[in-house]
N, C-alpha and C positions, 0 to 999 in steps of 0.2 A: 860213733855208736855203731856199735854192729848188728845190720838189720837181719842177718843172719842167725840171731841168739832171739830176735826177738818171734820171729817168725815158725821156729824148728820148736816144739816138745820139747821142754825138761826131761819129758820119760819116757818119751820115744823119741828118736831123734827123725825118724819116719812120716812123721806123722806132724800134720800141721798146731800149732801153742793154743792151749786154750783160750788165752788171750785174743790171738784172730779171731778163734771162732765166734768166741764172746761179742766183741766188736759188728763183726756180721751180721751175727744174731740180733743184736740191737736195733740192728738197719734196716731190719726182716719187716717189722711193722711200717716202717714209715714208705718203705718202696712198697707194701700192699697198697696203704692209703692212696698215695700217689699215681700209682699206676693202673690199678685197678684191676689188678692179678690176683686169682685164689692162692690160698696158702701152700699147695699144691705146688704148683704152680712155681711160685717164689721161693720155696725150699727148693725145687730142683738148678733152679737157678744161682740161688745161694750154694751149691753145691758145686755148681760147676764156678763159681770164683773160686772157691777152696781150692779147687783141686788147679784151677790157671796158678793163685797165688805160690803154691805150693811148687808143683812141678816148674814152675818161670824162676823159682830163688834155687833150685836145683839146677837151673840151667845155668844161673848167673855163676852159681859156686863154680860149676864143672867148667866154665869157659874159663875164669880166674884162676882156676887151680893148673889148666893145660897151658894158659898162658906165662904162669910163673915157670912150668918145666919149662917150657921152648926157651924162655931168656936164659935160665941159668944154663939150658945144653949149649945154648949160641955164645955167654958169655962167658964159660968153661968156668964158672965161679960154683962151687959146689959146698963151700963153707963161706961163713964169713970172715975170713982171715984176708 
């Protein structure tokens, strides 16, 4: 599975899937109860995982994607043939 599809907008690709958000969101109440943080509070926090979750699967892409050039320059393989 690629957790990259699941993570990224269907309609922006910028922009974290409403799906995460969803998720999150869900979680918003029981980390209030728990914690005993105003909602305040806990959105700002909820916002700052969006935005790790987000910017951290950009990082992972861009190390993957540098990674794949460096092998094919080193393995002078530029097709699959």
């Amino acid at each position: 599975m690629n957790l990259d599809k699941l993570i990224k907008s269907s309609a922006d690709p910028k922009a974290l899937s409403l799906t995460v958000k969803g998720i999150l969101t869900a979680l918003l109440p029981v980390f209030i109860a728990f914690s005993g943080a105003d909602e305040a509070t806990a959105n700002g926090i909820l916002d700052l995982i969006v935005d790790v979750t987000f910017y951290g699967s950009e990082l992972v892409s861009a190390v993957v994607t540098l990674y794949g050039l460096l092998r094919k320059f080193k393995l002078g393989r530029w097709s699959a043939e």
